[in-house]
Every structure is written in C-alpha cells, then in structure tokens.
Phi, psi and omega in degrees: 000145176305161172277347172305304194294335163284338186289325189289327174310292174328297187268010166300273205298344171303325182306279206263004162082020213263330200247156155263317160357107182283163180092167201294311201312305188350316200264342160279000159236001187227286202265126166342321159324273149351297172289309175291349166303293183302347159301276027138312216248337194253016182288146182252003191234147147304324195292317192295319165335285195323287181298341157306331186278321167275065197196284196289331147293002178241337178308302200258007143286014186257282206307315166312300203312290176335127191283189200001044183285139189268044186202027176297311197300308169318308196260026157257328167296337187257319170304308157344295162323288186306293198298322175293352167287310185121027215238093180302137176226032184311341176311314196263348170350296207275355151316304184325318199253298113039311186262319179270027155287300215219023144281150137009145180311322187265335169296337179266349184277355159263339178314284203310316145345283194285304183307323176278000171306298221277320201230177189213154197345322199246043199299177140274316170328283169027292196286306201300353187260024179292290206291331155316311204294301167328300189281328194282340175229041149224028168304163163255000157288087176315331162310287156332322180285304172317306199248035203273319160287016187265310192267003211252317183270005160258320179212134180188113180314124174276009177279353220264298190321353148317309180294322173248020200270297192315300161342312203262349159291337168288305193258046181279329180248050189261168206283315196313133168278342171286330161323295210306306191335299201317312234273306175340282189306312162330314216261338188286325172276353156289320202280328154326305197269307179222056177003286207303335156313327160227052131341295191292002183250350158344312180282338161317323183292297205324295178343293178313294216276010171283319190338143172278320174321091179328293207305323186287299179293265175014287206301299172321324171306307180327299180294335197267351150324297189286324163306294154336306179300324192255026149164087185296356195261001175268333180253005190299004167281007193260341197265002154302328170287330172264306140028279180294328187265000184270321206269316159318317181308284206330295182297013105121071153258015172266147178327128170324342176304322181289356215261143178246126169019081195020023172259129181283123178033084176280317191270358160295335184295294203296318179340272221299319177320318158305333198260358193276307203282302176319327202269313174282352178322131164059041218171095172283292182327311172307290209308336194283022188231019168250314186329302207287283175357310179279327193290312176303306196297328183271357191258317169302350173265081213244176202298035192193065139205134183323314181295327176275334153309251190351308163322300195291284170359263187324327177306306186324288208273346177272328163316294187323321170265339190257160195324139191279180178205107168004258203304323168320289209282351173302297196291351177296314191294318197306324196295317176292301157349292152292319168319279231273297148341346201283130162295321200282137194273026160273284229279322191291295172327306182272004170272354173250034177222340155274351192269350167286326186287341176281316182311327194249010168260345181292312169309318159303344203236323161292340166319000000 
C-alpha cells in the first residue's frame, strides 16, 4: 500500500471515532471503512474500482434503508468516500440531513459534514436543515453552535437568511472568540450571496475589525475586502486602522500561532496590502498615511521564502496603485529586478507579472 494510503488508515479512527480500539491499526481491522480504503489502494483497474464501489453503495442503500440502524454514521462516512471518488450517492442525502437533526454530538457532526459534501445552495433538501440550523444556534452547546455556523457559511438557501440573520448577528458578541470567528465568516457568505441582507450590520463589521481576538479581526478582513474593492471611497476612515493593524503584524505583536516560517502572519499581510492599495488608488492624502507601513512591510520581507515573494508581490503592486512616492518606487523596481534576475523561474514569472504593474502605471503617469 502506498504511504498516502496508510497514513490515512492511521489518522481515520482518531478523527472520526469509528472504533474503540486503540491504535493505528483499528480501522483497518474492525471498519468497513477501513477495507474499502484498503480495497480501494490495492486495485489496479478503473473497471475493477467502478465495481467495488457499486458492490459497497448497494451495501450501504440496503443498510440505510433499514430502520434504527445504528451504523448511520460509518455508512454515512463511507457514502463520502464514494462521492469524493466521483460515485453519486445521492440515496443518503436526505440521511445526511437526518443525522445532523437528531444525533449525537459527534453523529451530527458528521451529518452535518455529509451535508456540506453532498449538496450545494440551491439543493432543494436544503431546506429541511433551516430549523435544524435554527435550533443548534440557540443551543447552550457550543459545539453545536459552531457547528451549526460552520455549515451555515458553506452552503445556506439564500431566500433563508432572513431566518437566521438575526440569531447570527447575536453571536458577533458572544464571550467565545470562535463564535465571534464563526459569525464573521457566517455574515461574510451573506454578503456574497445577498449584500442587500446585511447592509444594516456594517457597524457590527467595524466592531469585529476592533475585535481584541486577532483570529476575529482576521475574519473580518474578508468582508471590508470585498466591500473596499466595489467602493473604497465609503471606507477611507477605516484607513488608519488598518494601517495600525499592518503595523502590529509587520513588528511580530500577534501570537506566534499567526507566524508561517517565521514570518509573521503572511496572509494577514497580503489581506490587509490588498485593501490598502484599493483604499490609497488615486488618492494622496490616503497614500501618505500608507507610506511609512509599505516601506516596513517591503523592508522586513526579504528575499528567502517562498511566502515572503507573495508578500514582496503585493508591497510591489499596492507601490504601483496608491499615489506614487520616489523612493517607494525605486525599491519597487529594484524588487522586480531580482524577481526578473532570479534563477527559479517561479520568481522570473512573477517578476514579468509585476512589471504589468509598472508597464501600466507608466502609462497612467504619461497620460
């Protein structure tokens, strides 16, 4: 067997719990689960696949079908299995949603799982999990709650969101910061799917990008992106605050948790350089309060990790867009430069994908 496929044999039952057994071994000797992997890993044919999984889906349409079986959850897991293949398993759907009603902390946590797997926004099943949803994020179970905003910002009927909006707006102020996290992420897939639904929470966003929890302000950032991007000229009072939070990342005050190979928080970095660059376009006074930030942020990213290129990128392409500055534009070019000097031809690529940024601010300037 491959080592992918033993390492997964290995870390399945700590994940999901299928066995008591202790140990690597469990799930490849006691769950079914476990034998179809290993079925699975050691096949040599498409053909012969195709018939093992449809051998193992008539297995487990038999077994659902069957009343109080007490092994929805494994053959709700294996049905999984199958569909990540590319195997339709549609039969257990309206299980899926079944199981995250009325199981057990950890059976709804696979329901809930197999739902956001199995169906997408505009499913019609969907709908029976509203009042589930409903009741789980007004649990005094936290567990529940998570994971009831977990699936609520992956798939949720948007004709629905009425129905929960208030509830999840509730829980921008709960003691948890993974509430608060979740509830972000919950109000940021509204605002995809339906804007005009949280218009009226906007000052609620600010709160969040106040938030003492980094992971809660993090979250937040998503939306005043998305927002920034289709109309920066409503937030440039925002842009000292964010500024102020670049500057904290760059000088390494968020927990070491935020830190990638010892680099402090990159993709919070790049977040906020994007929203930065929207917000200083065209607009000196904004940029001059960007200045100081971008030099730090271009001066701590030095060239030797992949993740500090991306970083460097962005320093680049946010010089290019917000009002320009002399020296800001020296070091940008000197930045391409080494991009374009660089032997690894990823770095050669992204030194000709920044140099459009120069190419079209040259053009802007001769205008």
């Amino acid at each position: 067997m491959s080592y992918v496929g033993e390492k997964t044999l290995t870390a399945l039952p700590s994940l999901l719990s299928l066995d008591s057994q202790p140990g690597p071994a469990k799930l490849s000797s006691t769950s079914k689960l476990g034998n179809l992997i290993r079925g699975i890993t050691e096949l040599t044919s498409k053909h012969e696949e195709e018939k093992l999984i449809q051998r193992e889906l008539e297995s487990i349409k038999e077994q659902v079908s069957s009343p109080n079986t007490s092994m929805m959850k494994e053959l709700m897991v294996r049905a999984i299995y199958c569909e990540s293949l590319g195997y339709e398993a549609s039969f257990v759907y309206i299980h899926a949603i079944k199981l995250a009603q009325q199981g057990t902390a950890l059976e709804k946590r696979v329901g809930y799982l197999a739902v956001s797997l199995f169906l997408n926004e505009s499913h019609e099943l969907l709908l029976l999990l509203v009042n589930t949803v409903l009741k789980d994020l007004q649990s005094t179970n936290l567990i529940e709650v998570c994971m009831a905003l977990t699936v609520v910002s992956q798939i949720f009927p948007k004709e629905m969101i009425p129905a929960i909006l208030p509830l999840v707006e509730e829980k921008l102020n709960h003691p948890k910061e993974i509430i608060r996290r979740k509830a972000v992420l919950a109000l940021y897939k509204f605002y995809l799917i339906a804007p005009n639904q949280v218009q009226h929470i906007h000052n609620k966003f600010r709160k969040a990008l106040c938030d003492k929890d980094p992971g809660v302000m993090t979250a937040s950032l998503h939306i005043y992106l998305q927002m920034i991007q289709e109309n920066p000229e409503g937030y440039k009072d925002l842009t000292g605050s964010f500024v102020n939070i670049l500057k904290q990342v760059v000088g390494g005050k968020l927990p070491i948790d935020f830190n990638y190979h010892s680099v402090p928080a990159p993709w919070l970095q790049i977040h906020l350089l994007r929203i930065l660059s929207f917000l200083g376009k065209n607009d000196l006074r904004t940029s001059e309060l960007i200045y100081e930030v971008l030099d730090e942020s271009l001066r701590r990213a030095e060239m030797n990790r992949n993740i500090t290129y991306a970083i460097l990128y962005e320093c680049v392409k946010c010089i290019y867009t917000i009002h320009p500055k002399s020296n800001l534009l020296e070091k940008a070019a000197k930045c391409i430069g080494n991009f374009v000097l660089s032997p690894d031809i990823n770095l050669k690529y992204l030194g000709m994908i920044s140099r459009k940024h120069l190419t079209l601010y040259v053009i802007n300037t001769s205008e």
